[in-house]
N, C-alpha and C positions, 0 to 999 in steps of 0.2 A: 378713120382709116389710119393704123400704126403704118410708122415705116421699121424696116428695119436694116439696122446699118452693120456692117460686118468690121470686127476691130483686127487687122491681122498682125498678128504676135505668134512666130517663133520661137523655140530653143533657140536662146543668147540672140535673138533680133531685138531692133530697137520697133516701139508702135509706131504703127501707120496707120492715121486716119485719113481717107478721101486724099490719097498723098502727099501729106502733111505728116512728117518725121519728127520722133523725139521730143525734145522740149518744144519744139514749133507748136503744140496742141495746148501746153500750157501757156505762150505768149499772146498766140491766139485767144485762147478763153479769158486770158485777164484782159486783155483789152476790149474783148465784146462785155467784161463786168464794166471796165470805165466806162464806154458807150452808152449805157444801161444806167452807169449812175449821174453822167451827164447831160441826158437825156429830162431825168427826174428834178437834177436841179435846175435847169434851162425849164423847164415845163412850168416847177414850184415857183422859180422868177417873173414869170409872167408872160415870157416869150412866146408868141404867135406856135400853136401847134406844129403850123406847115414850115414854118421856120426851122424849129428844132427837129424834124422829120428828115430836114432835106438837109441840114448840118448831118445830122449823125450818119444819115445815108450815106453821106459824100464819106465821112471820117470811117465808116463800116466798111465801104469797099477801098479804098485805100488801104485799110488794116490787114484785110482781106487778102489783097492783092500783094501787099507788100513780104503777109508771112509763107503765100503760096510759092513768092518767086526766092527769099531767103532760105527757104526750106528745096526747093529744085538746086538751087544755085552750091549752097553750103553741104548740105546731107545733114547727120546726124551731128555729128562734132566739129564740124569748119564752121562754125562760128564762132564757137568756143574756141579752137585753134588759129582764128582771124585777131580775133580778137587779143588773145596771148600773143602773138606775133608781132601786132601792134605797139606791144607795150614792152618788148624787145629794146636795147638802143641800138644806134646805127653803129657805132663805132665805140669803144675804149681806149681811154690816152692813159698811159703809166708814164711816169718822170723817171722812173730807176725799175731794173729786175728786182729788186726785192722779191716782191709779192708769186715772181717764179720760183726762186731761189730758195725762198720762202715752202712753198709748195715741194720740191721734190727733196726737202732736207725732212720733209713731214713723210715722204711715200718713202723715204729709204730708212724711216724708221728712228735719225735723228732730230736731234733738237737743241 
């Protein structure tokens, strides 16, 4: 029994899978490959099946949940623009105008 899932993409939209926006589908997918190769190495270690079943389950729907509610919460670009804002400073200290003075002897063309 195929399923079939519908990807919808617009003229200039971003995708949306099951919605899950923009890069949220590729955080998503890399994280279910870590999962997956976590999984293999926990398994190849020797660790109890049920063990590493109920680790990756746990760390699956946290993954899960996490990029469903980042991707409601931000949209398309507010993470990225979360993120950039972050690394913003709060404030700028200058010791002298220079650096204005500086500036509008450059926009009026001298130097």
């Amino acid at each position: 029994m195929s399923s079939v899932y519908q990807v919808n993409k617009g003229i200039n939209k971003a995708i949306e899978f099951k919605g899950v926006k923009a890069q949220y589908i590729g955080y998503l997918a890399g994280g279910l490959v870590a999962l997956l190769l976590l999984f293999a190495i926990l398994y190849i270690c020797g660790v109890n099946t049920w063990v590493c079943l109920i680790l990756i389950g746990g760390a699956g729907t946290g993954l899960i949940t996490t990029v469903f509610r980042l991707s409601h919460k931000y949209g398309q670009h507010g993470l990225l623009k979360r993120n950039a804002k972050r690394s913003l400073p709060d404030y700028l200290k200058f010791r002298s105008r220079k650096p204005f003075i500086h500036l509008t002897k450059q926009a009026h063309g001298k130097y």
